[in-house]
N, C-alpha and C positions, 0 to 999 in steps of 0.2 A: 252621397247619401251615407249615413251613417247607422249602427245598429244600434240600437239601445232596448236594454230589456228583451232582446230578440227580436224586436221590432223596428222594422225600418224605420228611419223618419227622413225629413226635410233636410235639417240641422246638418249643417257642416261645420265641425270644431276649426278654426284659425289657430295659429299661431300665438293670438294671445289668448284665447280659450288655453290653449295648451300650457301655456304658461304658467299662466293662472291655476290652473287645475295642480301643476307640480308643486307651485307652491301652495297650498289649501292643502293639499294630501300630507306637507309635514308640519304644517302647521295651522290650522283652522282658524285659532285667532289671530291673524294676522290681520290688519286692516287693510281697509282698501287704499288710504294712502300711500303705507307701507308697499303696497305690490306694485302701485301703482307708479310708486318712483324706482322702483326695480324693473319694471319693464318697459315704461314710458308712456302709461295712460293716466287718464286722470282718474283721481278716486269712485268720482260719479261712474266713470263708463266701467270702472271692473265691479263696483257694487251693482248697475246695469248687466252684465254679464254673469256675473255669480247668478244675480236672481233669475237669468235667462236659462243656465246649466242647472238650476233648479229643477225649472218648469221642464225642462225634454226631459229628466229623469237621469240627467249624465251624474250631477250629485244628489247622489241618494239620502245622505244622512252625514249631519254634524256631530260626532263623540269624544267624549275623552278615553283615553284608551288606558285601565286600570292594570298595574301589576296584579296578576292574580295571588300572588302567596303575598302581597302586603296586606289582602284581605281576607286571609285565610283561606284561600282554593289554593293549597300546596304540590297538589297533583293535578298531573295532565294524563289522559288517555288519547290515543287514537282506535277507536272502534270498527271495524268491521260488520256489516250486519247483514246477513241475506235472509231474503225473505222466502216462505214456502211456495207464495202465489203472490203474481207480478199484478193484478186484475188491478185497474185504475183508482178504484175504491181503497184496494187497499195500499197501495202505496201511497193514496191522498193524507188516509189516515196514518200512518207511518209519519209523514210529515210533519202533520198536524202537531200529533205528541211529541217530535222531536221539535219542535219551534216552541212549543207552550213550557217543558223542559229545563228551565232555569241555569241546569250544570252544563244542559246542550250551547258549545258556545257555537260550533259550526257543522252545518249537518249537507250531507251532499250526497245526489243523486249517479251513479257512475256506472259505468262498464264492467266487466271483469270477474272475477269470486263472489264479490260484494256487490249487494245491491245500492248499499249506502255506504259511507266513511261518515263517521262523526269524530269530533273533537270535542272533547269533555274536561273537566274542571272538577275538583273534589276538594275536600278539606281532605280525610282520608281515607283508607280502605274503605273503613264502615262505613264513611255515605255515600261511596263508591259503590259497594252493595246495594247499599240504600236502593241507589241509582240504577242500577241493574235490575234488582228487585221490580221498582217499580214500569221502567220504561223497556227493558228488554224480555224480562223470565214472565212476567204475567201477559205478552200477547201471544195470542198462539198461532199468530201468522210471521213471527220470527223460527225460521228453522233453524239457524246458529249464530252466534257472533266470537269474533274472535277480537281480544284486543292485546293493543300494545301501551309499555304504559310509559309516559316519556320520560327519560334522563338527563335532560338539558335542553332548555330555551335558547337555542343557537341563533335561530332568526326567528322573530313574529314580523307580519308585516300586515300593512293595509293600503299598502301603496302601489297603484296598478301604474304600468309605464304609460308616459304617455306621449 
């Protein structure tokens, strides 16, 4: 059984599921011939498969993955944020604003100091601020944020093991 979403299922990933999945993860257009003569299925059964890791929710989403500073988001943050009161409601809302957020590229729920870590994206300072301004200094169930602001792109990734 396998967990997906947090949620058990049915679904037991194979070998060529896995396969498959390695390759999709560094290159999405890849075709199903192409994979298929790399791992030794036919194109039908890995586009049957794809569209199968579809349906359980194992692939979540097809992207092109955009240099940020080629489109002017020159800066990265990593954020810190705790909140004054943990009540269900309001960390929904917390959420909510960090998802709708456009600079928010990755926002996570955690342990520790913080109640959140987000990853953010700026052209610069100013709408950096901007950014602060609008998503952290106007709620008043943020009691602080502390942020880091990043110095090099060493590793991005989007490629979970499999």
């Amino acid at each position: 059984m396998a967990i997906l979403g947090g949620m058990p299922t049915d679904y037991e990933l194979d070998d060529f599921d896995r396969e498959i999945l390695r390759r999709v993860q560094r290159d999405a257009r890849a075709t199903g011939e192409e994979i298929g003569a790399q791992i030794g299925l036919s194109a039908a059964a890995v586009q049957r498969r794809i569209k199968h890791l579809r349906q359980q929710g194992v692939i979540t989403a097809e992207v092109a993955l955009v240099d940020p500073v080629a489109v002017g988001q020159a800066m990265t943050f990593i954020i810190g944020v705790e909140l004054e009161r943990e009540r269900v409601d309001m960390l929904d809302a917390f959420r909510r604003s960090a998802r709708a957020d456009p600079n928010v590229q990755q926002c996570y729920y955690v342990t520790g100091e913080s109640d959140f870590i987000l990853i953010v994206t700026a052209r610069d300072m100013d709408d950096f601020e901007q950014f602060t301004r609008r998503l952290l200094f106007d709620n008043a169930n943020i009691r602080r944020f502390t942020t880091n602001v990043v110095m090099a792109r060493d590793k991005v990734g989007g490629v979970v093991p499999v």
